[in-house]
C-alpha positions in Angstrom: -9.0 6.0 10.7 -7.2 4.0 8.3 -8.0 3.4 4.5 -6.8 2.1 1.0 -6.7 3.3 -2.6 -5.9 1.3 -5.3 -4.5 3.5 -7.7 -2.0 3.5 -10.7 1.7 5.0 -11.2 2.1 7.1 -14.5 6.1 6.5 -13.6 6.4 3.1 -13.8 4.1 2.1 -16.7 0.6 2.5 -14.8 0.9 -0.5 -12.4 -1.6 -0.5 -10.0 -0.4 -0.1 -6.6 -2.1 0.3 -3.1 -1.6 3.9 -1.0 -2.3 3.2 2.9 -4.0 6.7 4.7 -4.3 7.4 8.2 -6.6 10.2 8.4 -6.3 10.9 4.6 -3.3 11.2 4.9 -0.7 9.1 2.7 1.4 7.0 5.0 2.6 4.2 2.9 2.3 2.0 -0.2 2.3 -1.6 -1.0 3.5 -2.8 -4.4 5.1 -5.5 -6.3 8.8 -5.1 -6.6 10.6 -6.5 -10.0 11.0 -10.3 -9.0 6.6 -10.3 -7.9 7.2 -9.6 -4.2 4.8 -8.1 -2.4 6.2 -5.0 -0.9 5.7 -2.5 2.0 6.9 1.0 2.0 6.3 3.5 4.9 7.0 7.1 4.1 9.0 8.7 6.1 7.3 11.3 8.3 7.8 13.3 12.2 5.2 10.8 14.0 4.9 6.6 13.9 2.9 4.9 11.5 0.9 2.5 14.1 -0.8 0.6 11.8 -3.9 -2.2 12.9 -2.4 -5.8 12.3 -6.0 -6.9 11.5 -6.6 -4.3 9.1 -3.0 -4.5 7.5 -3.8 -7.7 6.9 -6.9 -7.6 5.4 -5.5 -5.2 2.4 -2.3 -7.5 1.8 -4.9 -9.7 1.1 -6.7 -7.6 -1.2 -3.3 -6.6 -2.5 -2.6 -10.4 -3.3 -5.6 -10.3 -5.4 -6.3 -6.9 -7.2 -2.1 -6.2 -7.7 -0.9 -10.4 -8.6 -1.3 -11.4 -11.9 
């Protein structure tokens, strides 16, 4: 089961960014980089992030809203 948490990084002046868990577990991120691209980081791990296009899809979206100004 896959899910999304909008959340904020203390590190890099509390810009919200979106964590991607599979199973409650943190798999990924998408944020905006330093030129307003929207960017998707897998972390690195022993088994495949096989992520649902659809779904995937659905939070860029949501990203695109909640994260671009």
């Amino acid at each position: 089961m896959w899910s999304a948490e909008i959340t904020n990084d203390p590190t890099n002046d509390y810009d919200l960014y979106i964590e991607l868990l599979e199973n409650e577990v943190y798999k990924g991120r998408l944020t905006l980089n330093s030129t307003g691209q929207l960017v998707l980081t897998l972390y690195s791990s022993e088994t495949h992030a096989c992520i649902p296009v659809d779904w995937l899809e659905e939070i860029i979206g949501r990203a695109k809203k909640d994260l671009i100004k």
